[in-house]
C-alpha positions in Angstrom: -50.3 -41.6 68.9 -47.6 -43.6 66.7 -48.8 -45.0 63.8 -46.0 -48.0 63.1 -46.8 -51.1 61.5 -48.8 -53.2 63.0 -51.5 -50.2 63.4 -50.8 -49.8 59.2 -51.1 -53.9 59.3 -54.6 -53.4 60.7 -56.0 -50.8 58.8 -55.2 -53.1 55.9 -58.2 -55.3 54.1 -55.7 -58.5 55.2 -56.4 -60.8 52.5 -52.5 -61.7 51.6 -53.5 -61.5 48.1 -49.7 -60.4 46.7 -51.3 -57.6 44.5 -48.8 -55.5 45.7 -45.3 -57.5 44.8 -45.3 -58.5 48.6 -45.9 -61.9 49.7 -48.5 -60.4 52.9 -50.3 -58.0 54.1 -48.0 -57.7 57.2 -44.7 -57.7 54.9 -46.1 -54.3 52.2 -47.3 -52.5 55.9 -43.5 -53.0 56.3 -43.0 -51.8 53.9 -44.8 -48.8 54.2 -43.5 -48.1 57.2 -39.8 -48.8 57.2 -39.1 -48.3 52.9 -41.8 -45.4 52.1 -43.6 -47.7 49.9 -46.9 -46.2 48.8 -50.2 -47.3 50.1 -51.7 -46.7 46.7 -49.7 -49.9 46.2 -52.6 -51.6 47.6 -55.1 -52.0 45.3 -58.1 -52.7 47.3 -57.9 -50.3 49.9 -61.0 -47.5 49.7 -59.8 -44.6 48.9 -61.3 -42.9 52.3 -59.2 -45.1 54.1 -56.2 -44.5 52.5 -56.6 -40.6 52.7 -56.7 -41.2 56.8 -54.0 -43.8 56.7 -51.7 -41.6 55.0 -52.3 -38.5 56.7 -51.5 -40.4 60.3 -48.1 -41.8 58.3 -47.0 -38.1 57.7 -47.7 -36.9 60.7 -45.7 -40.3 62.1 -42.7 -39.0 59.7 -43.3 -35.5 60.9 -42.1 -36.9 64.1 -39.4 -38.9 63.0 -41.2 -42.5 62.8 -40.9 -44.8 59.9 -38.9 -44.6 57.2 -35.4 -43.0 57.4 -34.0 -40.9 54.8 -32.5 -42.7 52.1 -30.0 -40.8 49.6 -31.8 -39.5 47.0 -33.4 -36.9 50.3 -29.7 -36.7 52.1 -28.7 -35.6 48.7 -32.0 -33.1 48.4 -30.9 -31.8 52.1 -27.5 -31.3 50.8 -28.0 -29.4 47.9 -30.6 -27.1 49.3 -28.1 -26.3 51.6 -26.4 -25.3 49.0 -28.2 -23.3 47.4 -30.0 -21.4 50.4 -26.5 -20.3 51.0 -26.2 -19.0 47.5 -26.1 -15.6 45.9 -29.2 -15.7 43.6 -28.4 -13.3 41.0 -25.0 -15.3 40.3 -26.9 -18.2 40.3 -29.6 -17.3 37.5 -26.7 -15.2 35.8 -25.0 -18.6 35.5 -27.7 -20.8 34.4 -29.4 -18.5 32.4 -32.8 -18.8 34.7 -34.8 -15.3 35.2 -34.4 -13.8 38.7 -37.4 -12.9 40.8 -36.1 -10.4 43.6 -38.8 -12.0 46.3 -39.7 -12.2 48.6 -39.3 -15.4 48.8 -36.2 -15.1 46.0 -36.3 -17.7 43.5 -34.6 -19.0 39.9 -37.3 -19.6 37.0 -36.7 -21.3 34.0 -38.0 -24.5 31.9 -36.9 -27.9 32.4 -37.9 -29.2 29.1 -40.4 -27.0 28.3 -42.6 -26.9 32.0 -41.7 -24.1 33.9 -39.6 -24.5 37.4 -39.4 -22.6 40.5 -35.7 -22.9 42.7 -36.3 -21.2 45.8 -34.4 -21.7 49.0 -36.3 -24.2 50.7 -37.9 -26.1 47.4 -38.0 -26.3 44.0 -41.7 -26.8 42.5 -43.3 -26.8 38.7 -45.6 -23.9 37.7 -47.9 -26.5 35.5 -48.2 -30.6 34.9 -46.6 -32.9 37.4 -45.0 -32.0 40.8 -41.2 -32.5 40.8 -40.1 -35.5 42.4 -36.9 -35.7 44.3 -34.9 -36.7 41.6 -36.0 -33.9 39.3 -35.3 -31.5 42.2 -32.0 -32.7 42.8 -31.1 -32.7 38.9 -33.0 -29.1 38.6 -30.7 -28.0 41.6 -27.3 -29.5 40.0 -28.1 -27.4 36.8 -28.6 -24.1 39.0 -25.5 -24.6 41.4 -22.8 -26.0 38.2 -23.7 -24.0 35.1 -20.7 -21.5 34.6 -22.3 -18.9 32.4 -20.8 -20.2 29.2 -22.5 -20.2 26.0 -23.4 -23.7 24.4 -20.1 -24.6 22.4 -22.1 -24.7 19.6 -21.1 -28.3 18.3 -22.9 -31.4 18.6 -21.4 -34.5 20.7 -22.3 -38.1 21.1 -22.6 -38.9 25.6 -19.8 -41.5 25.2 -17.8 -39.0 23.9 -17.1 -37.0 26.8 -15.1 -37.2 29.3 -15.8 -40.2 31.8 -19.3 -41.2 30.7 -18.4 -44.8 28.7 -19.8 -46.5 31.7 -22.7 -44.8 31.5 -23.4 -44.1 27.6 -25.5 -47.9 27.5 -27.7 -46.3 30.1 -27.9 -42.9 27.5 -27.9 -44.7 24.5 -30.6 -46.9 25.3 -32.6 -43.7 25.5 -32.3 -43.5 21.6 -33.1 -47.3 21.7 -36.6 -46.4 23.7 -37.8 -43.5 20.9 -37.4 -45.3 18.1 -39.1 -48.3 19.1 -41.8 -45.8 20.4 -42.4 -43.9 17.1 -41.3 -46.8 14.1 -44.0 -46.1 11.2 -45.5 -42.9 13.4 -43.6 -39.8 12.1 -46.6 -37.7 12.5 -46.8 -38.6 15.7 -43.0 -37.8 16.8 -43.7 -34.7 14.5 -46.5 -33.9 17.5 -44.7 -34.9 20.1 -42.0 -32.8 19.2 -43.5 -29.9 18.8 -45.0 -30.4 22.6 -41.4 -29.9 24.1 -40.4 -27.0 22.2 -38.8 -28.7 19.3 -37.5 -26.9 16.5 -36.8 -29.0 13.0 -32.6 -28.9 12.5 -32.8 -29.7 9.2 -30.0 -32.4 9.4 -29.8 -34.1 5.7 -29.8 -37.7 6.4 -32.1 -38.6 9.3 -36.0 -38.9 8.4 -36.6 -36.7 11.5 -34.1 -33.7 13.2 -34.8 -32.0 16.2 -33.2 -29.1 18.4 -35.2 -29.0 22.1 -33.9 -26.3 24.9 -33.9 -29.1 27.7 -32.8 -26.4 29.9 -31.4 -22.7 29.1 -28.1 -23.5 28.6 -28.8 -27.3 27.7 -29.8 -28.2 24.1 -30.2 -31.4 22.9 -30.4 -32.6 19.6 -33.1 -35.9 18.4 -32.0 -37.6 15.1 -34.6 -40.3 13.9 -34.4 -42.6 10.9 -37.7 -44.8 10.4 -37.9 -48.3 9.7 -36.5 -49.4 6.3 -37.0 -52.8 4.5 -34.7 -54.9 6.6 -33.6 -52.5 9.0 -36.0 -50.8 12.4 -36.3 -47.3 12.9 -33.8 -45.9 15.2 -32.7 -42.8 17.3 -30.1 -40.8 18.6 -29.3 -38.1 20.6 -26.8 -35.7 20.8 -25.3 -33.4 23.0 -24.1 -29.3 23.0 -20.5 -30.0 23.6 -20.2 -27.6 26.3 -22.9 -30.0 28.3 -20.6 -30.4 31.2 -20.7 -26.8 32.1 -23.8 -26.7 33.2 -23.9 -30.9 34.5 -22.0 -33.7 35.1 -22.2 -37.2 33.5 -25.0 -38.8 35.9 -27.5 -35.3 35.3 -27.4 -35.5 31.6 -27.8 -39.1 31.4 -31.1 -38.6 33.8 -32.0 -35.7 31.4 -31.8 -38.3 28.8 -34.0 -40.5 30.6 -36.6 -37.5 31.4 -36.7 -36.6 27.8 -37.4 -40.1 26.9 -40.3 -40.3 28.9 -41.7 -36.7 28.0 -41.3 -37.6 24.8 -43.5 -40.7 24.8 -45.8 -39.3 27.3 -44.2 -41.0 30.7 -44.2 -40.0 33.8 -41.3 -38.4 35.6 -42.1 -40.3 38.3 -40.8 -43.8 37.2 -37.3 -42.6 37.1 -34.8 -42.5 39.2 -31.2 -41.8 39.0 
């Protein structure tokens, strides 16, 4: 039976209360339906409720109700088409991810410091959060664009390189985000730090320095300075300058953004490209 929205509009408690961000019941079960909004949106629906209501939306979408796919998944489609095309052992000889011989074949290797899984058909995370469909599509960028170089070996500032000034507010506000998130708290970055891998770079005039492996071929580099009398703490990061081999401007500046939230504990969830 389709399950479209007025059967979602039903199932709701109906009390128009706006909890949601939407100004009625009947508009979010619109949403649901047509946008893919989440019915955990909803704050007052029982949880066994929502468990049925969501398992007779996917089986609606397994049919092809609801919501249509929007680009982030056309661009998921596309690059899984990609790579199921792809020669595997090129692929992890290029990006520097191990190669597991299958079956099913698949590229491993750590996306700042959790360990991913590129198969064919998905790509999925061995511990923490599943992947969302941006961190797939960025995960499947790095796999199918790294070259095989070696990092250059020199550090580099985003707006630096070669089309990225209309995007290096976006990265640079990154920077912006850490050291508002760790002014006064240096043990505290210190800890954070050493959760993603990060290894001390010893740079003289920054209070903090930082060398993380974002991805195998991908390092990044955190320079903090703390609050001084006068003056907030601030941060920066800095790219290898061979960066491009291995992703293009709008990846790193979503690797930024997912380093940034790892960092201060975030989700990956709340970002998007």
């Amino acid at each position: 039976m389709p399950y479209k929205v007025l059967d979602i509009y039903r199932d709701l408690p109906r009390t128009n209360c706006g909890d949601c961000g939407k100004g009625s019941c009947f508009a979010f079960a619109s949403a649901v339906y047509l946008e893919g909004l989440a019915l955990s949106s909803c704050p007052h629906l029982e949880p066994s409720a929502r468990a049925e209501m969501e398992a007779r939306l996917a089986e609606g979408r397994a049919r092809g109700e609801g919501r249509r796919p929007d680009s982030s998944e056309q661009a998921l489609r596309f690059l899984l088409t990609k790579v199921a095309a792809a020669d595997f052992e090129a692929l992890a000889r290029g990006s520097g991810a191990g190669y597991d011989p299958g079956p099913p074949e698949a590229l491993e290797f750590p996306f700042l410091g959790v360990p991913h899984r590129v198969t064919r058909t998905d790509v999925t995370a061995s511990a923490g959060e599943a992947p969302t469909v941006w961190v797939k599509i960025f995960l499947l960028i790095y796999a199918t664009r790294s070259s095989g170089a070696p990092p250059a070996g020199e550090w580099v500032a985003y707006r630096s390189l070669p089309n990225a000034v209309s995007k290096s507010k976006s990265f640079e506000a990154v920077g912006e985000r850490i050291g508002g998130a760790f002014e006064g708290r240096l043990g505290e970055l210190d800890a954070a730090a050493a959760r993603l891998g990060g290894r001390p770079a010893g740079f003289g005039s920054p209070d903090r320095s930082y060398v993380f492996d974002a991805l195998p071929r991908v390092p990044v580099l955190l320079l903090f300075w703390d609050r001084q009398e006068g003056f907030p703490s601030r941060a920066s990061l800095l790219l290898d300058g061979g960066v491009l081999d291995s992703l293009d401007q709008e990846a790193i500046v979503f690797l930024a953004e997912a380093f940034g939230n790892r960092l201060t504990g975030k989700s990956l969830a709340e970002l998007v490209a």
